[in-house]
C-alpha positions as CSV (number, residue, x, y, z in Angstrom):
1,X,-10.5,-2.8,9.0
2,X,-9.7,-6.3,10.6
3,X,-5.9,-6.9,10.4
4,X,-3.3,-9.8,11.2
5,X,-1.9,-7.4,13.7
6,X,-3.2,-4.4,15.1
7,X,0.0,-3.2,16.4
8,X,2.8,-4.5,13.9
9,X,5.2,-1.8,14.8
10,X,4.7,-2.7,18.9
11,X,4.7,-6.5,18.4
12,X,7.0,-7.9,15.6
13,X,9.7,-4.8,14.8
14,X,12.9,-4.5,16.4
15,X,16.2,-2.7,14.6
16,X,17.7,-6.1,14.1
17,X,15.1,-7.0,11.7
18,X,13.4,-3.4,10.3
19,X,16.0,-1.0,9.5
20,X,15.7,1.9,7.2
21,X,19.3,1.2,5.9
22,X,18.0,-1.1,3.8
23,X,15.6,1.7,1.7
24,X,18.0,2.2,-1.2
25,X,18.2,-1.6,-1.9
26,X,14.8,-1.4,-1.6
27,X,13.7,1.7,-3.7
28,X,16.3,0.2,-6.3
29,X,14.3,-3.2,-6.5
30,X,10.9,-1.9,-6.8
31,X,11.2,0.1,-9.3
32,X,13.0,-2.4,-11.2
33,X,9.8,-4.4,-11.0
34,X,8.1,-1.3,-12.4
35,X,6.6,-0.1,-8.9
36,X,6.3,4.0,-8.7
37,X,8.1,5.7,-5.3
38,X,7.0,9.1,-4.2
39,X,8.9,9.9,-1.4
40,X,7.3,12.5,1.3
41,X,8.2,13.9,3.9
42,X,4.6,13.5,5.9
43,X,1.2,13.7,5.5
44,X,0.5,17.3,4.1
45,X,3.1,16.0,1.1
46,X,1.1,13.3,0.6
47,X,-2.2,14.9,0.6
48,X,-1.2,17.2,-2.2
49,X,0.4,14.0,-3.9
50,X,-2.3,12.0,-4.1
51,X,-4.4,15.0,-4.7
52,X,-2.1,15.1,-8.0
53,X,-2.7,11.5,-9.0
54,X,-6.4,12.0,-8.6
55,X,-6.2,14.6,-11.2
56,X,-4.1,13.0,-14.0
57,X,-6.2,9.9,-13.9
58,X,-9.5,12.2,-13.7
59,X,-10.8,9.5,-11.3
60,X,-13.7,9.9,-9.9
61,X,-14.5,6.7,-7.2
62,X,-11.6,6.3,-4.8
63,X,-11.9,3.3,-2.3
64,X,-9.2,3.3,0.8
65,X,-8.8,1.4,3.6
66,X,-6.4,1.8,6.6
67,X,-7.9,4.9,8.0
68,X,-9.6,3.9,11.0
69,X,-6.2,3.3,12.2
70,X,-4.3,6.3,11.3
71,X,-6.1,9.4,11.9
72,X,-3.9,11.5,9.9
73,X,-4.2,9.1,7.0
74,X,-8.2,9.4,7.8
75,X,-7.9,13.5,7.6
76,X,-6.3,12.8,3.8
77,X,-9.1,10.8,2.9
78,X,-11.6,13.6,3.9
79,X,-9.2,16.3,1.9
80,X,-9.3,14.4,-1.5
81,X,-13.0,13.6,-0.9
82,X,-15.2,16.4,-2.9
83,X,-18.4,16.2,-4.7
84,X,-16.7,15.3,-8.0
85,X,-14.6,12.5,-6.3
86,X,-16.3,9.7,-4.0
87,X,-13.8,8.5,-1.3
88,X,-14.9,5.2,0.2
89,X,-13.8,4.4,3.0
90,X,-16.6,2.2,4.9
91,X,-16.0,-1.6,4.0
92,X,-20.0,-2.1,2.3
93,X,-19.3,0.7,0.3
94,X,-16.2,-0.1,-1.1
95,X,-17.3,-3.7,-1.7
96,X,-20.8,-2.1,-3.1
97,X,-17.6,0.6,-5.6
98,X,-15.0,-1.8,-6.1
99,X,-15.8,-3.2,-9.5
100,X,-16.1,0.2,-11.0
101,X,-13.3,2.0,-8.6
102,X,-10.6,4.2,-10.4
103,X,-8.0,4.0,-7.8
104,X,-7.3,2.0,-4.9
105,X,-5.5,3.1,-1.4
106,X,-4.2,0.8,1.5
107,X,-1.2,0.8,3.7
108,X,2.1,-1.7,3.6
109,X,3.5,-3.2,7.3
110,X,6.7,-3.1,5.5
111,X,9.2,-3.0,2.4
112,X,11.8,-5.7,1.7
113,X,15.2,-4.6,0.4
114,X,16.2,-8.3,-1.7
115,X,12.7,-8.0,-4.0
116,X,11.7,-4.6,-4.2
117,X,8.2,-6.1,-2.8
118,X,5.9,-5.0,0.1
119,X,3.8,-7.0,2.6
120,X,0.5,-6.3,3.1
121,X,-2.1,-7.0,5.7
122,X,-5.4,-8.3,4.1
123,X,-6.9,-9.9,6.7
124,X,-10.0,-8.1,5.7
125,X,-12.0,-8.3,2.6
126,X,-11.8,-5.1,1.8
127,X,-8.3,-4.9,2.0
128,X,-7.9,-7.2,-0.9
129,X,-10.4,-5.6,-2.7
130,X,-8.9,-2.3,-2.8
131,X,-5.6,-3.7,-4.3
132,X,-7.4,-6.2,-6.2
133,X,-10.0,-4.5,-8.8
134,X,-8.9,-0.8,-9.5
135,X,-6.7,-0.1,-12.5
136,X,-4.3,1.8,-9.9
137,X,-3.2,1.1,-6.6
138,X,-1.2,3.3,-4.1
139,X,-0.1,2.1,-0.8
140,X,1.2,4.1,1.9
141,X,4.6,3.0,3.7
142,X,6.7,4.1,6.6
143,X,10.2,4.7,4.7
144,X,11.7,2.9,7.6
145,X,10.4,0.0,8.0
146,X,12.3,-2.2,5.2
147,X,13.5,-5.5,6.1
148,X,16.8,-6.9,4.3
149,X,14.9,-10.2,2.7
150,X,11.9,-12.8,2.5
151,X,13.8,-14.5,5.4
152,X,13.6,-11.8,7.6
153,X,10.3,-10.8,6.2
154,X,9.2,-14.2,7.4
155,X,10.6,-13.8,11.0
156,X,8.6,-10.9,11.3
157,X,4.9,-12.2,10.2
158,X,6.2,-15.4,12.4
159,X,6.0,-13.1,15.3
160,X,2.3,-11.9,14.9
161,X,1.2,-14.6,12.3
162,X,-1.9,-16.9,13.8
163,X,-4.6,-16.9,10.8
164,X,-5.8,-14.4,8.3
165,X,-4.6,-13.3,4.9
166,X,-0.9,-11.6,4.2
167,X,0.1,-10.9,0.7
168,X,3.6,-9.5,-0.6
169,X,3.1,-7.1,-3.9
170,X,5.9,-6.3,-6.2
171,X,5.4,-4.2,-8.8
172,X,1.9,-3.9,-10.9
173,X,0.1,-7.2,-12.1
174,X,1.7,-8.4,-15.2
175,X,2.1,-12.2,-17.1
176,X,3.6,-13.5,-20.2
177,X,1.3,-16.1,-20.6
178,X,0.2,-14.8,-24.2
179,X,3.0,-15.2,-26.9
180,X,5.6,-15.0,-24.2
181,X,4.8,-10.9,-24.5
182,X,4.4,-9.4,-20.7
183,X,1.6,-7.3,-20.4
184,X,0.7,-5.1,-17.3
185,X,-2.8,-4.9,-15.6
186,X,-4.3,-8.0,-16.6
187,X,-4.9,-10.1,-13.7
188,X,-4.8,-6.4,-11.5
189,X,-3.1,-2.6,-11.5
190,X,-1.6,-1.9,-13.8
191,X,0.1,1.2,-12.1
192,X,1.4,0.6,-8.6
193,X,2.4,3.3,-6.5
194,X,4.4,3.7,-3.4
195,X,4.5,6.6,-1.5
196,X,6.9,6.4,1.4
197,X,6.6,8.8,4.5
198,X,10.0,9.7,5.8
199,X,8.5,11.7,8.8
200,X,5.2,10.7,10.6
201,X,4.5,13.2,13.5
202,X,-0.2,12.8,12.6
203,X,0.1,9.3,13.7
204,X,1.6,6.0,12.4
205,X,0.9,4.0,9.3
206,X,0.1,0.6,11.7
């Protein structure tokens, strides 16, 4: 998957600007703007979480990106992958699955605390496919990296920033364009999960 950055962790962090102190402002925004946390502890938790989700949405195409950079994120990939349950994973066959995909996976560079949002790398197509078409979208975040606000948020993508696509999500799609009544899911998810990894010893999200 072609990204903005490669190494976002390596090339635009520091403490000054992505702190996990700012999690519970974060956590506390997001799910304000209807966004589902699942916090793990590492990759085995999440495996068996998403494993979960799988289940009560009885989905049965899964496309996900982001694992050509993380092998343990990779290794989940192959355990929720069965003969009942297509995980796709190459970019032809998740453009070739998307229109008809019951869940979407992909990874966040980082949380902000002020909106409850995450940023998102979708320099490739299939990055903005997966969060784009299916009905539910998970994304997979390191619970400490959380900047305080869009300002700092900014000076961060300033720092690897030269072209591409970046995206900030908050919450599922929703609008209130009919009657003035919101509605979820109608321009995208409607369910939008974020499961945050506290501890990351299989290999890092970016």
């Amino acid at each position: 998957m072609e990204k903005v950055c490669k190494d976002w962790v390596a090339e635009a962090f520091d403490s000054s600007l992505v702190n996990a102190c700012h999690w519970k402002e974060f956590a506390q925004n997001a799910k304000t703007a209807s966004a589902e946390i699942l916090h793990v502890q590492n990759f085995t938790e999440a495996t068996a979480t998403v494993s979960e989700i799988i289940h009560s949405l009885k989905a049965k195409t899964v496309i996900a990106v982001g694992g050509d950079e993380n092998p343990a994120l990779q290794n989940l990939y192959k355990s929720i992958s069965s003969p009942s349950i297509n995980v796709c994973t190459d970019k032809f066959d998740i453009a070739e699955n998307a229109p008809t995909a019951d869940l979407g996976i992909s990874t966040a560079e980082f949380g902000i605390g002020e909106t409850g949002s995450v940023c998102v790398d979708t320099y490739s197509y299939e990055a903005r496919l997966v969060g784009m078409l299916p009905p539910v979208h998970i994304v997979f975040l390191n619970a400490s990296h959380i900047v305080e606000n869009i300002t700092t948020a900014f000076q961060v993508i300033s720092r690897v920033f030269h072209k591409g696509h970046m995206g900030f999500i908050t919450g599922p799609s929703r609008t209130a364009d009919i009657e003035r009544v919101l509605s979820l899911g109608v321009h995208g998810p409607s369910r939008f999960i974020i499961i945050a990894i506290e501890n990351n010893p299989e290999g890092r999200l970016h």
